[in-house]
N, C-alpha and C positions, 0 to 999 in steps of 0.2 A: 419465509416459507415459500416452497415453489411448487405451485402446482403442475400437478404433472398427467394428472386425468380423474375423472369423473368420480370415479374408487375413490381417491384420495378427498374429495370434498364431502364426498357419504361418512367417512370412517372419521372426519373431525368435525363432523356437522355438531355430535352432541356436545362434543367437547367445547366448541365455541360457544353454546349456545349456557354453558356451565358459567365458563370465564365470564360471559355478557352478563348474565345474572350476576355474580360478583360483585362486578366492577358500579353495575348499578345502584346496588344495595349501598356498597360503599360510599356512592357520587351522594345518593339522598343522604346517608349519616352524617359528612364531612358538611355536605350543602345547609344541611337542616344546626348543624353546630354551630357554622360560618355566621348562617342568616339572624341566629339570637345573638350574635358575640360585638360588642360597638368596637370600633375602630379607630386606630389613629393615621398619622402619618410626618412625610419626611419632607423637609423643604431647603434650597441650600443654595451654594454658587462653586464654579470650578475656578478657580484663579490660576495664576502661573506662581509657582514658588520662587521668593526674592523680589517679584515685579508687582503683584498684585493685579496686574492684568484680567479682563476678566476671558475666558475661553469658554471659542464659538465650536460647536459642535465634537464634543465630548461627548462619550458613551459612556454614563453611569447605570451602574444597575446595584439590585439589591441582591448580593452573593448569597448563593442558596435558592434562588426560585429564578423565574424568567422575568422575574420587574425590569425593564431598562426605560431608560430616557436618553434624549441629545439634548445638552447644555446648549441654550438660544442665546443670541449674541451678548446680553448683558453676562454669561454663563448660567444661568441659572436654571434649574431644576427641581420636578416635585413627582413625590408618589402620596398618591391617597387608599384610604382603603387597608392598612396595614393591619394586621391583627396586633393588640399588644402585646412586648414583647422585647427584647435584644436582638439587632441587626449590624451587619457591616454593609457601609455601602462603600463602592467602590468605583472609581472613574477613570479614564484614560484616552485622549488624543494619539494619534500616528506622530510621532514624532516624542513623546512623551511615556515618561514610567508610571507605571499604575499606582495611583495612589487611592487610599482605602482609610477610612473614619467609622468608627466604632458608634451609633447609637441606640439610644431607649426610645422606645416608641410607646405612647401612654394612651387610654381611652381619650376619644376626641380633642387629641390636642396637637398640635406640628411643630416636630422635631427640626429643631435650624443645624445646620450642620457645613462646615466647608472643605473643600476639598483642593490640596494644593498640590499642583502635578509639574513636576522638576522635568527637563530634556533628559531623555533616557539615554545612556550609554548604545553605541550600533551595537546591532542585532543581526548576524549572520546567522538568518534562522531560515526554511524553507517556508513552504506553504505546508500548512498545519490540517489535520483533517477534521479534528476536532478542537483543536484549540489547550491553552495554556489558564484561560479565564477561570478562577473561582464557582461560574457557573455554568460554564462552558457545555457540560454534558446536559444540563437543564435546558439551555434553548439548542439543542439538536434536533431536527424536524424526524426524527426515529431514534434507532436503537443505538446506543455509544457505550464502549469502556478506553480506560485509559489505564495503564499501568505506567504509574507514576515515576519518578526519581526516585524518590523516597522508599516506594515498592520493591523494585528493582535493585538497591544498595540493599536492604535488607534478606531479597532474596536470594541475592548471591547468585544467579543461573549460570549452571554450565555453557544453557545454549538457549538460542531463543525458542525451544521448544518451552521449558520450563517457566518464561515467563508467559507463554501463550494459554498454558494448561490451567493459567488462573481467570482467565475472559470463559463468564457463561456465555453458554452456544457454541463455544470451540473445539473442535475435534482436533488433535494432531497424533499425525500416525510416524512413529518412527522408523528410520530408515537403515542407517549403517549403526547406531547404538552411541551416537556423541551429538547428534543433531547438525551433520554440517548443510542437511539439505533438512529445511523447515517445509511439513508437505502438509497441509494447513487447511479444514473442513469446516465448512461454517453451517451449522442448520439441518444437520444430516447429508451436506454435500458429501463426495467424494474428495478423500484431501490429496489425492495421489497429482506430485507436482502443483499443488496449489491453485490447480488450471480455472477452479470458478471463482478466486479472489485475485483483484485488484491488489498488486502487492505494492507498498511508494516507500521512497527515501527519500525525507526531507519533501514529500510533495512530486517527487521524482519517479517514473517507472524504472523498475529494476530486473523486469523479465529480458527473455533471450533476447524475444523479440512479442513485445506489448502485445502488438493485434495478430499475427501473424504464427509464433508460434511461443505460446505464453508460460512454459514450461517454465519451473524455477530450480534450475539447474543449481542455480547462484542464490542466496540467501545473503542476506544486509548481518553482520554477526554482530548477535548481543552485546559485546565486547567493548561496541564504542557506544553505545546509544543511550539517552537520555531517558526516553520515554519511547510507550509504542500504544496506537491510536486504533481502537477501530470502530466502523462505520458499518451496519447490518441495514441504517434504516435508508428513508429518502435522500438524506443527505449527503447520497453517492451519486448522484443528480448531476455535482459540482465535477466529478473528478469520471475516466472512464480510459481503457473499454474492459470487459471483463469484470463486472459488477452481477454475476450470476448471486453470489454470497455475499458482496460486500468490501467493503477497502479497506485494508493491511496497511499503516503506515508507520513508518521506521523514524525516527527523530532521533537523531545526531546532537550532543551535548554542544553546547553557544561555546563560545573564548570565556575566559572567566574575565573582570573590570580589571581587575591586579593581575600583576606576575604571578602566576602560579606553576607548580610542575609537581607531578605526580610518578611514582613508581610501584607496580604490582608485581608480586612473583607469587605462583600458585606450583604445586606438585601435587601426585595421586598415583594411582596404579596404572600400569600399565606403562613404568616411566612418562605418564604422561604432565605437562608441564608447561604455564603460560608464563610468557614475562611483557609487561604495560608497562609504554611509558607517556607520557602527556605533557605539554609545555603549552601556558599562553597569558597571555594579558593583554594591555592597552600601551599604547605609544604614540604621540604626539594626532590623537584624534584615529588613528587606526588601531583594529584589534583584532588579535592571529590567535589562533591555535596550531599545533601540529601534535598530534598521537599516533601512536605504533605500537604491533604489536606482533609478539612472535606467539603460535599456539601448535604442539605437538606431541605426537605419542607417539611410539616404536610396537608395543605388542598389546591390544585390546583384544584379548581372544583373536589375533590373530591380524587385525585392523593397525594398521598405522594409515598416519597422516601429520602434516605438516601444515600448516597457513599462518602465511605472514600475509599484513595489512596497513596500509599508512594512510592520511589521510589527512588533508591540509584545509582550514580556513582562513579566508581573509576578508574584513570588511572595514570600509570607510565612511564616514557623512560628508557629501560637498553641499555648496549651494543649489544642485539641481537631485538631488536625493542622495539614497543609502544605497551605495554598491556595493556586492556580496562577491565572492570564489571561493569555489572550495574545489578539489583535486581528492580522487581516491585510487588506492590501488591495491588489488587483491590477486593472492597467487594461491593456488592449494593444490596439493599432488595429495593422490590416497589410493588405496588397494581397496576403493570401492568396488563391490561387485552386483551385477542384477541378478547372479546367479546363488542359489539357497541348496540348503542340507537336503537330502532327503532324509525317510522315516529312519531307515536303517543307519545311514552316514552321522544324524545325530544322537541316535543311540549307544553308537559304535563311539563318537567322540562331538559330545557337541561345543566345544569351543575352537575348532577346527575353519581355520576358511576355506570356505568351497574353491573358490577361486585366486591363492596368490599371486597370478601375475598378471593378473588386470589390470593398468593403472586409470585414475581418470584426474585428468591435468585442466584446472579450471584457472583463466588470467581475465583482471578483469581491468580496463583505466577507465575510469570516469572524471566527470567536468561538469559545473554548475555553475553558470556567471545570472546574477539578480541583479536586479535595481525598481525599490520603490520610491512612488514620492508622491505629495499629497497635494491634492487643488481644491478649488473653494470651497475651503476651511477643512470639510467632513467628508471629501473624498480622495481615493486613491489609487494609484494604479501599480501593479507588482508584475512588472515580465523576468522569464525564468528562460534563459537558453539552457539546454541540458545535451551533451553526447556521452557516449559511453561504447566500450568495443568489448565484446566479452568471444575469449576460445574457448570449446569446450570439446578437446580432446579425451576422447576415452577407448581404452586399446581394450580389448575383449578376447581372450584366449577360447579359439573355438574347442568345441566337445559333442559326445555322445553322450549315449546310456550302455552301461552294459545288457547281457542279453537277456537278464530275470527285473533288468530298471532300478535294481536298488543304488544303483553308483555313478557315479560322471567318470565318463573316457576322454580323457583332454587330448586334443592331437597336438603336433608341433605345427600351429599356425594360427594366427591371429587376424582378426578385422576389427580393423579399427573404426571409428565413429568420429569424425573431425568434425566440428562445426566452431565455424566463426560469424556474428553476429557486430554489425555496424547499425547502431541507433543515433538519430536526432530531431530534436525539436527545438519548437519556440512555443511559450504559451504566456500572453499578457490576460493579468486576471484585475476587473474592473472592481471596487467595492464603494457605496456610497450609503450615504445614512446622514436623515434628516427625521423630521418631527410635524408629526398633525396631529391638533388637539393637545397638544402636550405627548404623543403617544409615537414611539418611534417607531421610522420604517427600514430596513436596511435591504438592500441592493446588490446582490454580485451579479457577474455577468462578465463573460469574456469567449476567447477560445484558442485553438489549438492546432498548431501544421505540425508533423510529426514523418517523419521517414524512417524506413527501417531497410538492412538488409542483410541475406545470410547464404553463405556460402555452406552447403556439406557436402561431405564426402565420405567413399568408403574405400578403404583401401583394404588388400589382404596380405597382410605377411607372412613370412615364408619360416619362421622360427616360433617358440610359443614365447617368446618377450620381444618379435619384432613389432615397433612403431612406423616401421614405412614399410615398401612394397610395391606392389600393382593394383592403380585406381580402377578400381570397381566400378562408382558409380559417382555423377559429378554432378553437382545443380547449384542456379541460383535461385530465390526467391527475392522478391525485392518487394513493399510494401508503402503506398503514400494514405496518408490519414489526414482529413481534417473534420473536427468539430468544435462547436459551441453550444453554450451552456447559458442559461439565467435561474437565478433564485430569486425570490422576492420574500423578505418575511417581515410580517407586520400583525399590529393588537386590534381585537377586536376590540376587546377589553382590558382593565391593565394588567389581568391576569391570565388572556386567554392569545395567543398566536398562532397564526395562521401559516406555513411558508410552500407553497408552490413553484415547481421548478420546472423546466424542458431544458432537454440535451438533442441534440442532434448530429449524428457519425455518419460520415462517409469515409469507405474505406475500400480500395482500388489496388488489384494484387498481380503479379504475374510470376510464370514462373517460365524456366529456360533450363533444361536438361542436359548437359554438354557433353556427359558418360553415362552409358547404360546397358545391360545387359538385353541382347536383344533375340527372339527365338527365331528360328531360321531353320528351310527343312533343305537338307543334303542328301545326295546321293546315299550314305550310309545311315541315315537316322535324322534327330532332331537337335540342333544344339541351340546355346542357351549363351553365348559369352560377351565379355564386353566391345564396345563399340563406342566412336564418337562419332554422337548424332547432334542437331540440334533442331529439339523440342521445343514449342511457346506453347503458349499460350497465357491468356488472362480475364478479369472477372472484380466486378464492383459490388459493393453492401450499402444500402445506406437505413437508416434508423432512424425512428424519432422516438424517444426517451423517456415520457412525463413522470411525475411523482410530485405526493403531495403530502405533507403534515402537520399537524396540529397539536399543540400543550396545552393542557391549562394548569397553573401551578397557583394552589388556592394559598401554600402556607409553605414555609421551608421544610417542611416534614414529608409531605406530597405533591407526586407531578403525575398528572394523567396524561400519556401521550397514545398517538395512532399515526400510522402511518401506511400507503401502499405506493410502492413506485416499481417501476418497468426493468428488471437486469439484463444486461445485453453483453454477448460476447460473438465475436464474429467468426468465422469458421476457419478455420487452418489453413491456408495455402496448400500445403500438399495434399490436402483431403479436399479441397473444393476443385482443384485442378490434378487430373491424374490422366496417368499412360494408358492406352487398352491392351497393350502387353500382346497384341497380336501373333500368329505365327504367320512370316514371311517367308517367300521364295528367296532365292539367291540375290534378284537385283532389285526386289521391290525396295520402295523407298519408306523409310520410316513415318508412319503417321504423328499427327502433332496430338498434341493433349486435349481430352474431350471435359469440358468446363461441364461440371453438375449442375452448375446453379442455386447453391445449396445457401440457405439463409439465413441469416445468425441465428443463434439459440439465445431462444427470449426466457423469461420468468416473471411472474406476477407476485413479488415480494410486499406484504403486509405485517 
């Protein structure tokens, strides 16, 4: 929730104070059941399967609630306190497959149980925002969904709107009527462009440009992805910037262990028509995937479009860890348009496009090179290089109104919208996890150098389906970013967790003007035309972040959690640095850009 003024904490004052009563009531019924009910519990060892070995620092927890523990060098592990009942518990080391043991837990007595965890097959997976674990959403220090594998096969989505419209709190507002642009509202934000969520791939930003200019022109399509994650509460702490709403994260299906290959073909109206295909397995210790896909239509009420996409994984285990690649490439042309019916034009015909010779030509390559690997015993460390280059061309056929406004007068000429967009980073993420009192603590902490840069342009064409012309207006912006990040989460009790987190952003922008139309007074009047000047200037952000949350998960049936942390998005380049659009004499000289000063937009999310 974001506060936004004084109104707004009057108008849910009673409302909260409804929920607080509740929650209350409920805590003493639950508390007051717990308090009469005897208890047992769970006692065990993690060994190495085949070796018998025993394993030092293993995270087992009890799936279904936020119980965990780290296995102490003999392996060995205990939960007390369990209500009786049927439990899975479930264990796993870095470097190792999750293995899970089925027990009964009886009034005062300890469950012996062992737990044998085989070397996992590599994992070319990203950084996850929520997690894969069984109980994954249970120790989130806020608010989580996950739409699942499983979810997702089932649902069948055209687009990743359809799988978004199943997460409460998610608004998605559609755009051209097939979803190639997902524009995505968390909380009663604004979902136009996605601008107050954190959108990731694999852990990866996937905006034009992250800090700078966060529009999501580009959307990660449903088409290849696994699962898709999001993050409303504190635990957007770890990842940033553009955490107004919360983080978006896209996950990419793993290589399968075996050879496998797969082939899809779909049809529907509008000749529209996909065809998948998927190839991957394992080969002497490495393991690929590659999938592709073609997706297109000719006439949606008037909409065509075209996107093809590929998409390649690679990963290996040496002696010095797991190295990851993966390569993606996305093209898409469509007769998108910003322009709409009016009252009479849809009356008159509403399946009609307003606009057919608009086109907007989206190319995108990206690149993800990982490498984890684990040091004494229970820690690890995962650095992620990431670049990606995305165009995004869009030709705009200019227009009027007729003279009563019910009609669009299109003339024969065009302005076009170029933008090309060069992003990269590096980001090493630290994670570590040990044990006091029997009770475990775990550790992230790392950060992040990040560059961004973007070319637009405007050009005007001289026909109504010209793509070139005469450059209008020409600019660079360019953006460097760094932050860091720590979480710390640990038990008060074995059923109660604490995690606290700071981030901290800086973020350093400039922009340089190189065409622009400039006002100028002449002997005859006042013109307005292009010119090559060159404009600076530039301007820094910087941020500090906290957030803080708590669980307490008394039984697998109930988790009480809370949470409040800081969302932070930093201001636009072109809106923090602007021209004063002067009028000029004949030989004055072009002024530089006058820096606002303008400061990120924060929120106070609870």
């Amino acid at each position: 929730m974001k506060i936004s003024s004084p109104a707004s904490l009057g108008e849910g004052a009673g409302l909260v104070r409804r929920y607080r009563t509740i929650a209350i009531l409920l805590s003493i019924f639950f508390c007051a059941s717990v308090a009469g009910a005897q208890t047992g519990g769970v006692r065990g060892r993690v060994i190495l399967a085949g070796v018998g070995a025993p394993v030092n620092g293993a995270i087992v927890s009890v799936v279904g609630t936020s119980r965990a523990a780290s296995s102490t060098e003999d392996g060995s592990f205990s939960f007390a306190g369990l209500t009786p009942g049927n439990y899975e518990i479930e264990g796993k080391r870095l470097g190792t497959a999750v293995a899970r043991v089925s027990v009964t837990v009886r009034e005062e007595e300890m469950a012996d149980v062992t737990l044998r965890v085989a070397d996992a097959p590599v994992e070319i997976v990203g950084v996850e925002v929520v997690g894969s674990r069984a109980d994954a959403l249970a120790r989130l220090p806020g608010s989580g969904a996950v739409v699942s594998a499983l979810e997702l096969h089932a649902l069948q989505p055209l687009s990743a709107n359809d799988a978004l419209r199943t997460i409460p709190g998610v608004n998605v507002q559609q755009e051209e009527g097939v979803g190639l642009r997902a524009n995505v509202g968390v909380r009663g934000l604004d979902p136009d462009r996605s601008r107050t969520l954190l959108v990731l791939e694999d852990g990866v930003p996937v905006a034009l440009a992250p800090y700078g200019e966060p529009e999501m022109y580009y959307s990660p399509p449903i088409d290849r992805m696994n699962r898709v994650e999001l993050v409303k509460g504190s635990g957007s702490i770890l990842f940033g910037p553009q955490t107004i709403g919360g983080v978006l994260n896209y996950v990419t299906a793993d290589a399968p262990s075996v050879a496998t290959g797969t082939v899809t073909l779909q049809g529907g109206a509008g000749r529209s028509r996909l065809v998948k295909g998927n190839y991957g397995g394992s080969w002497n210790g490495v393991r690929g995937n590659i999938g592709a896909f073609d997706k297109r239509a000719s006439n949606l009420a008037g909409l065509w479009f075209a996107v093809s996409d590929v998409t390649g994984k690679l990963g290996a285990r040496t002696p010095v860890g797991e190295f990851g690649l993966k390569a993606t490439y996305y093209d898409e042309r469509s007769n998108s348009t910003y322009v709409g019916l009016t009252q009479s034009m849809f009356e008159s015909s509403p399946y009609t496009h307003p606009a057919p010779n608009d086109l907007l030509h989206i190319r995108r390559y990206a690149v993800t090179a990982s490498h984890q690997t684990g040091f004494l015993g229970n820690s690890s460390v995962r650095t992620s290089a990431y670049a990606y280059q995305t165009t995004r061309d869009w030709r705009r056929q200019d227009y009027g109104y007729s003279a009563d406004g019910t009609q669009h007068v299109f003339r024969n000429s065009t302005g076009n919208r170029n933008r090309s967009f060069d992003v990269a980073g590096v980001e090493p993420r630290f994670r570590s996890v040990w044990s006091r009192d029997g009770r475990p603590i775990e550790l992230d902490f790392g950060m992040r150098l990040h560059y961004e840069r973007a070319r637009d342009q405007h050009i005007n064409g001289a026909t109504a389906n010209a793509s070139t012309g005469v450059v209008r207006d020409d600019e660079i912006r360019v953006g460097r970013a760094v932050s860091a990040f720590v979480q710390n989460r640990f038990f008060i009790t074995p059923t109660w967790h604490v995690t606290p987190g700071l981030r901290l952003e800086r973020f350093t922008y400039d922009r340089n003007i190189l065409r622009a139309r400039v006002r100028r007074t002449t002997s005859t009047g006042t013109t307005r035309n292009p010119e090559d000047v060159d404009i600076q200037g530039g301007d820094a952000v910087s941020e500090v972040i906290p957030g803080i949350g708590t669980a307490w998960t008394p039984s697998q049936l109930l988790t009480v959690f809370a949470g409040v942390h800081r969302g932070f998005a930093p201001p636009r380049v072109k809106d923090g640095l602007v021209y004063p659009d002067p009028t000029l004499s004949g030989a004055d000289q072009v002024p530089q850009l006058q820096t606002l000063s303008l400061d990120a937009e924060r929120s106070l999310n609870y």
